[in-house]
LUMTORZA-40147 format. One record per residue: residue number from 1; x, y, z of N, C-alpha, C in turn. Coordinates in nm, 2 decimals, always signed. Example, Ala and Ser with C-alpha at 12.3 -4.5 7.8 and 13.67 -1.06 7.14 Angstrom:
<drendos>
{drendo 1,{+1.32,-0.57,+0.78},{+1.23,-0.45,+0.78},{+1.32,-0.33,+0.78}} {drendo 2,{+1.28,-0.22,+0.71},{+1.37,-0.11,+0.71},{+1.29,+0.00,+0.79}} 
</drendos>
This chain:
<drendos>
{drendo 1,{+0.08,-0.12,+0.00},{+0.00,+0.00,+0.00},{+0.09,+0.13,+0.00}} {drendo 2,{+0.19,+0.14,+0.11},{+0.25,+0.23,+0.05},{+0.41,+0.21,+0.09}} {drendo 3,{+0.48,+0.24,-0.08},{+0.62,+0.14,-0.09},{+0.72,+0.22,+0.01}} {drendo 4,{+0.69,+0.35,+0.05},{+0.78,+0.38,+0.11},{+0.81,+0.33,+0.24}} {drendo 5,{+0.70,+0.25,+0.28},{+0.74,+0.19,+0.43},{+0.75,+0.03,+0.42}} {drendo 6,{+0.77,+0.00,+0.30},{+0.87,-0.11,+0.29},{+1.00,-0.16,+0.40}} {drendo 7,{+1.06,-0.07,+0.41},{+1.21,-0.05,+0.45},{+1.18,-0.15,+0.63}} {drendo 8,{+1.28,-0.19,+0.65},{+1.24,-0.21,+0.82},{+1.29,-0.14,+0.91}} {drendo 9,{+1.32,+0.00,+0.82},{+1.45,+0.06,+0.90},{+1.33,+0.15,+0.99}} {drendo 10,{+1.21,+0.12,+0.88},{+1.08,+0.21,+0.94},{+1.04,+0.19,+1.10}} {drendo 11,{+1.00,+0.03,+1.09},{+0.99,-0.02,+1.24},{+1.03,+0.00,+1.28}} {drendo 12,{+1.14,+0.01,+1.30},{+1.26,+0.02,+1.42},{+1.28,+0.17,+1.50}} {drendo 13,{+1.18,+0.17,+1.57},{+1.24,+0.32,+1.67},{+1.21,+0.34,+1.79}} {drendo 14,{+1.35,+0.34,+1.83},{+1.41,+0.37,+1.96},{+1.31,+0.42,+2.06}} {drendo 15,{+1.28,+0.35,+2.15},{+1.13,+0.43,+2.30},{+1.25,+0.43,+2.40}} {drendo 16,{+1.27,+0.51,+2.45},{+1.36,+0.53,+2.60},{+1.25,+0.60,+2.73}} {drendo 17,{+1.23,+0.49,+2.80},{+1.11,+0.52,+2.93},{+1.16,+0.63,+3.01}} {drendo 18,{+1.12,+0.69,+3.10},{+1.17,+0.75,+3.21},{+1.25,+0.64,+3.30}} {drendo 19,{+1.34,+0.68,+3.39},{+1.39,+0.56,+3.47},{+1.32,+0.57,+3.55}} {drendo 20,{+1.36,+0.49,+3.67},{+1.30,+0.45,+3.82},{+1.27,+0.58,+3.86}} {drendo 21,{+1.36,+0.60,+3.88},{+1.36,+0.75,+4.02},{+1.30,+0.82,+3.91}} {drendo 22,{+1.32,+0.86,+3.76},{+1.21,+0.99,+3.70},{+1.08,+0.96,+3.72}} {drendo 23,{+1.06,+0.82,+3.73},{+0.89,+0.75,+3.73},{+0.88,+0.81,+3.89}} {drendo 24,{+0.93,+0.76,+3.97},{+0.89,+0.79,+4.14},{+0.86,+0.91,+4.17}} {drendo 25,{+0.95,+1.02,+4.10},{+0.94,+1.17,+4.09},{+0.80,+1.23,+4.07}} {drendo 26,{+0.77,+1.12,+3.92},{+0.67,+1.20,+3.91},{+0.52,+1.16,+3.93}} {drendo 27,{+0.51,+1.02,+4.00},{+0.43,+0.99,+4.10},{+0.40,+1.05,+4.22}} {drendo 28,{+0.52,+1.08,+4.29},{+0.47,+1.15,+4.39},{+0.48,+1.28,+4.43}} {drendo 29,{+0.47,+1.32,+4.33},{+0.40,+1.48,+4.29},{+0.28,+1.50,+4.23}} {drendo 30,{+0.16,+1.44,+4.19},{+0.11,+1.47,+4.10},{+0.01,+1.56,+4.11}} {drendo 31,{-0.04,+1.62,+4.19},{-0.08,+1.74,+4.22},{-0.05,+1.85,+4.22}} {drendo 32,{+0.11,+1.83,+4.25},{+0.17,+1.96,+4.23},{+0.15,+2.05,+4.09}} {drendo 33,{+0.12,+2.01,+3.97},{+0.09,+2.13,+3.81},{-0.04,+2.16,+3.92}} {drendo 34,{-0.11,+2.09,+3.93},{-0.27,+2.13,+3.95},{-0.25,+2.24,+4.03}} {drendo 35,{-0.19,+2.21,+4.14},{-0.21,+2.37,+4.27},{-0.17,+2.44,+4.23}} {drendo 36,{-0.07,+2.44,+4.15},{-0.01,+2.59,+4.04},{-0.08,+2.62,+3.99}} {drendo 37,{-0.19,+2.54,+3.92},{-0.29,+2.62,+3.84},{-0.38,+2.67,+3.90}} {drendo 38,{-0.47,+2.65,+3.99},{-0.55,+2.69,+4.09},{-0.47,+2.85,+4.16}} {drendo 39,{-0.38,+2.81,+4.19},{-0.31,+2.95,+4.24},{-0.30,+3.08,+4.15}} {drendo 40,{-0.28,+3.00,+4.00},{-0.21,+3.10,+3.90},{-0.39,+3.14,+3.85}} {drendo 41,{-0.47,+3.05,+3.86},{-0.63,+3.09,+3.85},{-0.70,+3.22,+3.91}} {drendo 42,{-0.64,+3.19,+4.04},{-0.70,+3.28,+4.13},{-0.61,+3.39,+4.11}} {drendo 43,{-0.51,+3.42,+4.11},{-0.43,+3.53,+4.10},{-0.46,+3.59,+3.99}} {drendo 44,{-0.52,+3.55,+3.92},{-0.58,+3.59,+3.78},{-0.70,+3.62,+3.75}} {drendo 45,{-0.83,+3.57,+3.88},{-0.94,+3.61,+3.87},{-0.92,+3.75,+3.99}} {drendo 46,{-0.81,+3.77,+4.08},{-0.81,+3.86,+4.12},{-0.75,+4.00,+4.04}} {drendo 47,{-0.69,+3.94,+4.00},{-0.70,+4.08,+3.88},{-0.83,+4.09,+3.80}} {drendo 48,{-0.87,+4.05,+3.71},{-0.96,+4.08,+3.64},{-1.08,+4.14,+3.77}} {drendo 49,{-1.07,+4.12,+3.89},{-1.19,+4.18,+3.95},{-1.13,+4.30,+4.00}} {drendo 50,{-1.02,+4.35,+4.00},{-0.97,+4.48,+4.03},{-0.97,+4.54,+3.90}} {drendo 51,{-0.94,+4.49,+3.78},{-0.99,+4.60,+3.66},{-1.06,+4.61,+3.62}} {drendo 52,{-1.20,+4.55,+3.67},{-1.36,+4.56,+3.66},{-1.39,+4.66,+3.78}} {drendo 53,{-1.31,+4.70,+3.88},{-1.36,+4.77,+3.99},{-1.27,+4.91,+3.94}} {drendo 54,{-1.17,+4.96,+3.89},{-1.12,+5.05,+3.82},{-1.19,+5.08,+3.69}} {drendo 55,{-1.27,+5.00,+3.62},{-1.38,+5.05,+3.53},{-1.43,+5.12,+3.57}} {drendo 56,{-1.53,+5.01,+3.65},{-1.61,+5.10,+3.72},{-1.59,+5.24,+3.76}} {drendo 57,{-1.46,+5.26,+3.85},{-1.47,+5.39,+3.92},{-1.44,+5.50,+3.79}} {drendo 58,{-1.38,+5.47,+3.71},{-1.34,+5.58,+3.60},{-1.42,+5.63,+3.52}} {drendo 59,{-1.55,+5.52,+3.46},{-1.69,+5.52,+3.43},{-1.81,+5.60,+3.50}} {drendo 60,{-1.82,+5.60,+3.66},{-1.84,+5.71,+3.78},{-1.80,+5.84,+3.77}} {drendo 61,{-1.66,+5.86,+3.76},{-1.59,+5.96,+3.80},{-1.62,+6.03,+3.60}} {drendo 62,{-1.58,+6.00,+3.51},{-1.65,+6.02,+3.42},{-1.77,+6.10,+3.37}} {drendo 63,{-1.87,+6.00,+3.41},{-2.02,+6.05,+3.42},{-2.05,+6.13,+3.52}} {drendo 64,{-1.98,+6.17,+3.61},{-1.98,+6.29,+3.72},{-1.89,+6.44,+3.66}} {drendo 65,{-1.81,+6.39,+3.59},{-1.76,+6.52,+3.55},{-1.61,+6.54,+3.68}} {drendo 66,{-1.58,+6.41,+3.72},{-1.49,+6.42,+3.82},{-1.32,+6.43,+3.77}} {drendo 67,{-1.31,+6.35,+3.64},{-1.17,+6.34,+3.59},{-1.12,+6.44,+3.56}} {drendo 68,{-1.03,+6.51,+3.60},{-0.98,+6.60,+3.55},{-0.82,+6.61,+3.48}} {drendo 69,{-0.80,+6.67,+3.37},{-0.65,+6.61,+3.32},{-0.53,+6.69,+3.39}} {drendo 70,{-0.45,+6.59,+3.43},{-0.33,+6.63,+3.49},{-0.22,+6.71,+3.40}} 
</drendos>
């Protein structure tokens, strides 16, 4: 079907596993990406709620005639 994979040189490739200790490593961490993300989530929903609360006040101060240019 197709001649280019004739060859057996095709078959042939190399898998190299993690070793012991890389496998152990990363068994018993596995939580650890998750709480980074969770962390890096929240630190990120906390911003977006302080530049939704600086909208706001600029949109206020704005509509009041409060801004004045420095």
């Amino acid at each position: 079907m197709w001649p280019w994979l004739s060859s057996p040189a095709y078959y042939v490739v190399p898998v190299f596993p993690p070793t012991i200790s890389g496998q152990q490593k990363v068994v018993a961490k596995p939580d650890e990406p998750a709480g980074e993300t969770k962390r890096l989530e929240a630190t990120y929903q906390q911003k977006l709620s302080a530049l939704d609360e600086l909208k706001q006040s600029l949109l206020h101060k704005a509509f009041n005639s409060e801004l004045i240019a420095a």
